[in-house]
Structure formats: structure tokens, C-alpha cells
N, C-alpha and C positions, 0 to 999 in steps of 0.2 A: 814317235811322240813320247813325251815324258808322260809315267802315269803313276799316281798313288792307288793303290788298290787294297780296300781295308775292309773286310769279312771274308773269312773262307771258309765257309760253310760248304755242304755240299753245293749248294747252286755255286757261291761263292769263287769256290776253288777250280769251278769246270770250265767257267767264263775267265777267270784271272788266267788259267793251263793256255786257250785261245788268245789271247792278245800277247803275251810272254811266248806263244810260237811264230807269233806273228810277226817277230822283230822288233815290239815296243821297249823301250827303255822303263825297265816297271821295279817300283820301290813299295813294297808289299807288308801287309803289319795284320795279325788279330791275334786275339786277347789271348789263345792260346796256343803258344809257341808252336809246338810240331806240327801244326795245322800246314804250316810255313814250308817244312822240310821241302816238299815235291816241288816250289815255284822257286826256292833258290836253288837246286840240281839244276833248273831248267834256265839258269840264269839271274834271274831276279834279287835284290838285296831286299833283306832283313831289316825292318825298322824297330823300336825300339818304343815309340809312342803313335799314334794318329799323325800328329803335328806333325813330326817327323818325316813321314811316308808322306806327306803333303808339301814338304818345302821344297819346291823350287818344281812341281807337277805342276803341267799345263791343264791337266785333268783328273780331278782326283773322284776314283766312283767308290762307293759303299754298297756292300751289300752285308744288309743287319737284319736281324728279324723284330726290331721294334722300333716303335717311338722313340722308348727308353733310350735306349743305344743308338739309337740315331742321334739323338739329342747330344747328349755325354762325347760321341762321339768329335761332332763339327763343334758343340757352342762350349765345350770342358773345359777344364784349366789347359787341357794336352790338345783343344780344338782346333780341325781343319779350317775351320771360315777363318781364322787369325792370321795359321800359318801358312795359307794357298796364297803365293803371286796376288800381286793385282794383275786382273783379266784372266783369272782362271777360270774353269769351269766345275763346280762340283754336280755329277751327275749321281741320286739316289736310285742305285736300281732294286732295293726290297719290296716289302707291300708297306705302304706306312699312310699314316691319318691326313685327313685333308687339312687340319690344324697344323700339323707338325712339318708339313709340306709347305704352308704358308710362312712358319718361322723361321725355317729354315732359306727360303726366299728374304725373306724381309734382312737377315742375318747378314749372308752372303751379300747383297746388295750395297748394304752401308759398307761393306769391309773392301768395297770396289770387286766385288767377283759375280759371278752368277749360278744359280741353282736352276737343275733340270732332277724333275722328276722321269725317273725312268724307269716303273717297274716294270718286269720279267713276267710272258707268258709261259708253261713248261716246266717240265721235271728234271731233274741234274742228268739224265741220260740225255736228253734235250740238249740241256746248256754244252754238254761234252762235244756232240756232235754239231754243234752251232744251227740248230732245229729252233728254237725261242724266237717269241717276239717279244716285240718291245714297244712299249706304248711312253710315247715321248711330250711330257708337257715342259716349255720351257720357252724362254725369251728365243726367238728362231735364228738370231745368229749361233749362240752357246748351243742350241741343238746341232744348227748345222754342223760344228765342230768335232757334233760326237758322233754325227754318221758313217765314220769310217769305221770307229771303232763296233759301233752297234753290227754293222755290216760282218764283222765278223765273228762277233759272237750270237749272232743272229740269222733268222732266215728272212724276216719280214720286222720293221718295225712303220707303227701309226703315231700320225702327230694329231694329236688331242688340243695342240691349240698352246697360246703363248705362257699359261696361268699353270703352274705346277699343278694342282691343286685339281685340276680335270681329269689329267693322268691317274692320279693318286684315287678318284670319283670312281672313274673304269675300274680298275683293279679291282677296288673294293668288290664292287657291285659283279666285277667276273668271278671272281671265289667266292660271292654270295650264291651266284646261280649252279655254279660247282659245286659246293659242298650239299645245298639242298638236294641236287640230282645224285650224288654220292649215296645221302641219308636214306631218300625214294628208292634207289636198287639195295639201299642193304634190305628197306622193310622189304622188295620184291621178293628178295632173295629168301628171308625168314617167312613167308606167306607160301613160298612153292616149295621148301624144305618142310615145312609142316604138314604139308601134303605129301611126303613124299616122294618128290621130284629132283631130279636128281641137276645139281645145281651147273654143272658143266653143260646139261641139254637147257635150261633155262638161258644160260647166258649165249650162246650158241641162236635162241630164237631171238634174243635181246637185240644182240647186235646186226642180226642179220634181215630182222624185219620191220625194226624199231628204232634203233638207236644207233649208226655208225658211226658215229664220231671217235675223233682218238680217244677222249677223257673216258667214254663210255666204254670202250674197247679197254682201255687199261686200266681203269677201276672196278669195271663190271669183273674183270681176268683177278684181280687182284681180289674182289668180295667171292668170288665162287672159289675158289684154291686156298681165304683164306690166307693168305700172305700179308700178314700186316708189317712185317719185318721189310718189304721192299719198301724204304719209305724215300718218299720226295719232298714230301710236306708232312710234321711230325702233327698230332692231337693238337698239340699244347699250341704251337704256330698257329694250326686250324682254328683253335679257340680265341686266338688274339684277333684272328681276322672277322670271326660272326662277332666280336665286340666291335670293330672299325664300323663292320655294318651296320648293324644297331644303332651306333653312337652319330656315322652319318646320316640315319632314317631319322634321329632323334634330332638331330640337328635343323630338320625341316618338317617337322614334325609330321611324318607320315609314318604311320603302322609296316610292321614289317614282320608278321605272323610267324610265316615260314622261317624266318632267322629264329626267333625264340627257341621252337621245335629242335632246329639246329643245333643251336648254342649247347642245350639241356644235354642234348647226346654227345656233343663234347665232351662235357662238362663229367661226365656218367664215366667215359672211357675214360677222364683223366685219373677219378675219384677211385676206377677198380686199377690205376697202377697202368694205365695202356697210354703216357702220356709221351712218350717216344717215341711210340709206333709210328706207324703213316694215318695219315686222317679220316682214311678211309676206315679204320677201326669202328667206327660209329655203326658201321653194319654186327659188327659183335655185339655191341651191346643192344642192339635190335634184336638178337636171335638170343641174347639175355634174357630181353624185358617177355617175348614171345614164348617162351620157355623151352628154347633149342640148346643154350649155353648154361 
């Protein structure tokens, strides 16, 4: 399958490494050149613009960490929706807004193409080892199209139904309930360190009697050791996404406490300089405000 493949970000680049092993015929492009090195080794050409990496792709997927660049991306002067085939498919697999999911529908549509939203559940360790799901909103034949591909950079994906836009509703609302459970073990974490507890036996009960999930398993390991340098999802990302949440609660108008809280300790780790870290940083600035840090 012909494919454009334009962000290579950590998730970016782990999912492009899978389909470009896979035998796909893949024409690859982001904004920062060496990003690129490791997918043309592995085969892949070098594009020059967006547009580019999208002419003459049966599918072209993005992975961008905003609106912004998503937008700029497909609707620019160098935009995909223009230069994609009639009957292509562009598949968004970042976190991105239920607005910017709809224009990007509406876009694609008139230019005779089709949009699927498709964000990514997982960390680029994930994506590497094709571990991610994938939550799939989109008209059901352009999904169908993409299940081979998802299949293998993925372990599971869900279909959310024909309307991009539902897809784009999950995500949100899954990194809403993430990042709050994140915020919840940093304060745990600064509550038994202030006692005296030594954070390795804290996480060790955490997981073992309380909470086994992966997210809790790797963020709980990551807030007791401290390791804000392993990152999968940087502050500054994290803080774009309690804005999505927010802006979708706000959109129907329902309260949404818990994101505020969130947002703030963002906000806090971006403000002392910890805005490239992993998101999980929000527990430092717990053991800040608590007076550990």
C-alpha cells in the first residue's frame, strides 16, 4: 500500500519503523529533517512538503501533537486534503479536538477524500512493539481500508462509530481520566514520603492491592524512582490535552473540577522549566507544593 506518513515524533516514528517493515511503499516528511534519517535507512523516501508525501498515497496518516499542526498540516498552502488522490483516505492518529476533527471531515470530503480519526492508546515503547490501540471514528469503508495497517501497528483497535468526532470524544476523556489518576498518585506519593515511607514499598502496595493496571504499573514506577526523563507524553502535550478536555466539558456545558486541578499542576511543571519532561512530572510539583521538593 502506498502510504504518506507525516510526524515523527516519538509515537510518530515507532508506528512509521512498523509499516515501512511491513513491506508498505511509504513516502515520509516532518518538519524536522533528521527526524527522517532512520525511515529512509529502512527504505522509505524523503518528502520535501506535506503535499508531497501525500501525492499519489492511498493513505496518508499524521501523527502531530495539535490542532495547530494538524490544521497547517492537511488545509496549508503545502496541504494534504488538496494534494491526496481522489478516494484517499487521511487517517489522524494524534490526540486532537472534536472541532478540528470535524474540519478536517468536512475538508477531506468536498476534496472527494475521506477522514478517519484514529488516535493512539500507549507509550512509543508500545507503538515500537505494535502493543497500542487504536480507537477508530470514521466513515466504515475508509476505516475498513485502514485495518490492515492498524493491525499492525497495533494490538487492538475500537470503532467508535462513523463520525470522526467520537473517536476524538474518547481520547480526550481517556487522557482526562489518566492524567487525573497520574496527579492522585503523585499527591499519594508526597502524603507517604512525608511520613516517611519509603516510596518503592508504597508503590509495591499500590499496585499490588489496589491498582494493577499498566498505566498505574508505569506511572506509579516512574513517580516512586522519579524518572521524569522517561517520557512518552511530554507536560507541555499533557497540558494541551486538559485544554481539549476542558474546552470539550465547556462545549456542553458540564463542570469538570478534577481537569481544572489538573490543568493547574501542568501548568506549575511547565512554569518551573519541566515542560519536556513526561507528564507524569505533575507528582514533582506535588512534593513542591507539600514541601518535599
Amino acid at each position: 500500500m502506498r502510504i504518506g506518513f507525516i510526524g515523527l515524533g516519538l509515537m510518530g516514528s515507532a508506528m512509521a519503523g512498523r509499516l515501512c517493515a511491513a513491506g508498505h511503499e511509504m513516502v515520509c516528511y516532518n518538519r524536522t529533517r533528521e527526524k527522517t534519517t532512520a525511515l529512509a535507512a529502512a527504505g522509505a523516501r524523503v518528502a520535501e512538503t506535506p503535499a508531497e508525501a501525500a501525492a499519489g498515497a492511498e493513505i496518508a496518516i499524521t501523527m502531530l501533537g495539535t490542532d495547530e499542526a494538524l490544521r497547517a498540516v492537511a488545509l496549508g498552502g503545502d496541504g494534504i486534503a488538496a494534494a491526496m488522490p481522489p478516494g484517499a483516505v487521511h487517517a489522524a492518529m494524534g490526540t486532537h479536538g472534536i472541532e478540528a476533527c470535524r474540519a478536517l471531515a468536512a475538508a477531506h470530503d468536498a476534496a472527494g477524500g475521506a477522514f478517519v480519526a484514529a488516535p493512539v492508546l500507549g507509550r512509543p515503547d508500545a507503538a515500537a512493539a505494535g502493543e497500542i490501540a487504536i480507537l477508530v471514528g470514521g466513515p466504515e469503508d475508509a476505516a475498513a481500508r485502514l485495518r490492515p495497517l492498524f493491525d499492525i501497528m497495533g494490538r487492538v483497535s475500537f470503532s467508535a462509530g462513523p463520525a470522526p468526532e467520537t473517536a476524538a470524544a474518547i481520547k480526550i476523556a481517556f487522557n482526562f481520566v489518566l492524567g487525573c489518576a497520574i496527579e492522585a498518585m503523585g499527591e499519594g506519593f508526597a502524603l507517604i514520603r512525608r511520613h516517611g515511607v519509603d516510596p518503592a514499598m508504597f508503590y509495591e502496595v499500590l499496585t499490588d492491592r489496589l491498582f494493577d493496571a499498566p498505566a498505574h504499573r508505569i506511572y506509579g514506577d516512574i513517580i516512586s524512582r522519579e524518572d521524569y526523563d522517561r517520557v512518552g507524553l511530554t507536560a507541555r502535550l499533557g497540558l494541551k490535552d486538559a485544554n481539549l478536555a476542558l474546552a470539550a466539558a465547556e462545549a456542553v456545558n458540564m463542570p469538570l473540577p478534577s481537569g481544572n486541578a489538573w490543568r493547574d499542576r501542568l501548568l506549575g511543571a511547565i512554569a518551573h522549566g519541566h515542560g519536556a519532561r513526561d507528564w507524569s512530572v505533575v507528582a514533582l510539583e506535588q512534593a513542591r507544593a507539600s514541601g518535599i521538593e
